[in-house]
Every structure is written in structure tokens, then in C-alpha cells.
N, C-alpha and C positions, 0 to 999 in steps of 0.2 A: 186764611192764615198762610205766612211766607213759612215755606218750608226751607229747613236751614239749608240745602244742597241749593237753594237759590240767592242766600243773602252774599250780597260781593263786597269787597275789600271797602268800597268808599262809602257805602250801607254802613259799615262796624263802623269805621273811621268818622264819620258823621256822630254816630250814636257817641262815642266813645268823646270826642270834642264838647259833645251837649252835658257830657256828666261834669269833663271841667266847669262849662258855662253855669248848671245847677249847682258846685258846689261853692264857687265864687259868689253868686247871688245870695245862699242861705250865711255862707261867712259876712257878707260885706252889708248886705238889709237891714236898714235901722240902724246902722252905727253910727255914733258921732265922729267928728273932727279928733278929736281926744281920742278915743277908741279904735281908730284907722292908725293914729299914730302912735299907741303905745309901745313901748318893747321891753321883754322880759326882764332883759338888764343892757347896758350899753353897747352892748356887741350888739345885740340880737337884732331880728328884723320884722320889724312892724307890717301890721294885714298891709299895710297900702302899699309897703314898697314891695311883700310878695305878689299881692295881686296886679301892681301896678308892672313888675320882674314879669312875671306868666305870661302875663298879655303881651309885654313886649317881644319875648321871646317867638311866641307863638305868630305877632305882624309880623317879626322881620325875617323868619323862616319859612314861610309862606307865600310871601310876597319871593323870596328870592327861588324858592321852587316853581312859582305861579308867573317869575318875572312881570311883576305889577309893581305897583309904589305901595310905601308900606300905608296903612289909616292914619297912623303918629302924623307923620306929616302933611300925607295927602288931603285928610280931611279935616285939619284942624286942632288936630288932639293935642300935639303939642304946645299948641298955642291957647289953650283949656284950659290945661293942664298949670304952664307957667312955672318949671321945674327950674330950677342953675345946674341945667344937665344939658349936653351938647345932642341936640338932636337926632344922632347915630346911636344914643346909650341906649341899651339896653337893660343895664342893672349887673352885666356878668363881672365878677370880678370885683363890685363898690364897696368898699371901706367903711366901717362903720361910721365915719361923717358922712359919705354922702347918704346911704341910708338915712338918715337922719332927714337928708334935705327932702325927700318924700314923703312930701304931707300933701292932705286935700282935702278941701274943705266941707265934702259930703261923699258920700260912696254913691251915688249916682252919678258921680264922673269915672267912677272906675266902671262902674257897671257899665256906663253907656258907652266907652271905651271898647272894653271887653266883648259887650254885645255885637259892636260893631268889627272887630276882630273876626270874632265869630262867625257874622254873616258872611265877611271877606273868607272864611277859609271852607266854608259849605258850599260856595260860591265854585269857589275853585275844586272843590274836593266832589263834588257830585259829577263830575263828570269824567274820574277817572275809572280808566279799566284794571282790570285784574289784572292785566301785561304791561301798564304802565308803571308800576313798582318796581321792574326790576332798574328801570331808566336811575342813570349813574346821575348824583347829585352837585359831588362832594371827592374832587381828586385829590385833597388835601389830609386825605385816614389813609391807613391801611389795614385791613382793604378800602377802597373807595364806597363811601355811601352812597344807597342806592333809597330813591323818593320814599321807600315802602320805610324802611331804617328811620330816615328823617324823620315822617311823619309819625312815629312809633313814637322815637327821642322825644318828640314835641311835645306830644302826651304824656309821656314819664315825668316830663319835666314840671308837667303843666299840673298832673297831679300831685306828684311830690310839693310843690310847693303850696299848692291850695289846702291840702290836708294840713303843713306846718301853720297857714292861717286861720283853719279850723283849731287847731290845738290854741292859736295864741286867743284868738275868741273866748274859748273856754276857759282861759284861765286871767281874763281879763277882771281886774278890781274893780 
């Protein structure tokens, strides 16, 4: 058994990335087309475009801490995918049309997306050190984000929005 004075920052950080990946799989498993795309009322925003948001958040943050190409483009996804979204989108800021324009025709394109995210950020994340956190990100805050900040943000983010896709699961007709 790891005793906790052994487990290090990218140990949590790994762990903490796999809860988003499980709780994306349990929202998104089995749903239909209809069901990826519903929304509470017309503002609101549909499992696909949170989950399809999460993921993007989490490529394009990663890749720019990792300095890699993000998976969206590199490996196809956007072209999977087939969105009327400029391939830099990420989802921040979209308007209740283009939400709308997030649809897909199985949830195995988000999963397999997602998954693949994921392995890009395990990828990069298992090999940081405990002293690599403090490394400045983001001269653009004040103060300046540092990797450890970012990588937190990501998570916050990445939970927050998968929990609002567990809510809308839940109350799907």
C-alpha cells in the first residue's frame, strides 16, 4: 500500500482527470442522438455541447502547457466530429445558437474524443515533478498562473461542467 507521504502531485492529478473521464462515460453511455442533444429550455446547454466544452477545454490547455498539437485537430476529431465551428473553438463564451449547433450522432464520438484527450493529458501529466508546478504558465493574470493553478482550473472546470451533464441526464424526458 502507497503511503500518502509518497503519493506526488501528478499521482492526484492523474487520479483526479480519471474521475472527470468516469463521470463523462456514466453521463454520456447509452444515450441517444435526441438525448446528447436535449436542453432544459433554450438558453440552456445540452450533454453534448458540455461534454463536447470539457473536452475541448481540457485539449487546448494541455496541449498549450505540454506545447503539443491539440487531439481536435491533430488527430481527426474535428473532422469526426463536423461541427460550423472554427476549429480554435472551444465552446467559451457560445451563444445559445451555436450551442445548439452541437449535436452528434452517438456518444461514442464524445467518449472516444474525451478518451483520447485523456490519454494526451496522462501522457503529459505522469511525468511531472512536484517542482514543476510552480513553472509560470499564463503572464496574462495577476498574478501570473503557474502549471499547478492551470492544471487545477482544468479540473474545476472539467468537473463543473460534467456534473451540469449529470444533472441534465437526470432530468431528461
Amino acid at each position: 500500500m502507497t503511503s500518502v507521504a509518497s503519493v506526488t502531485s501528478a499521482q492526484l492529478l492523474i487520479d483526479a482527470f480519471g474521475r472527470v473521464r468516469d463521470v463523462v462515460h456514466e453521463v454520456v453511455d447509452g444515450l441517444t442522438a435526441e438525448q446528447l442533444a436535449y436542453r432544459v429550455d433554450e438558453d440552456a446547454n445540452s450533454i453534448a455541447w458540455l461534454v463536447w466544452h470539457l473536452t475541448r477545454i481540457q485539449d487546448d490547455h494541455i496541449a498549450e502547457v505540454a506545447d503539443t498539437a491539440q487531439v481536435w485537430t491533430a488527430k481527426g476529431w474535428f473532422d469526426r466530429f463536423g461541427l460550423p465551428l472554427d476549429p480554435t473553438d472551444t465552446g467559451y463564451g457560445h451563444t445559445s445558437d451555436q450551442v445548439a449547433q452541437v449535436r452528434v450522432p452517438a456518444g461514442d464520438l464524445l467518449t472516444g474524443y474525451h478518451d483520447e484527450v485523456y490519454a494526451e493529458t496522462v501522457a503529459y501529466i505522469k511525468d511531472l515533478r512536484d517542482d514543476d508546478m510552480p513553472r509560470i504558465v499564463d503572464y496574462n493574470w495577476d498574478p501570473p498562473v503557474t502549471l499547478g493553478v492551470r492544471l487545477i482550473s482544468v479540473i474545476s472546470d472539467d468537473l463543473q461542467h460534467a456534473g451540469q451533464a449529470a444533472i441534465v441526464k437526470g432530468i431528461l424526458p
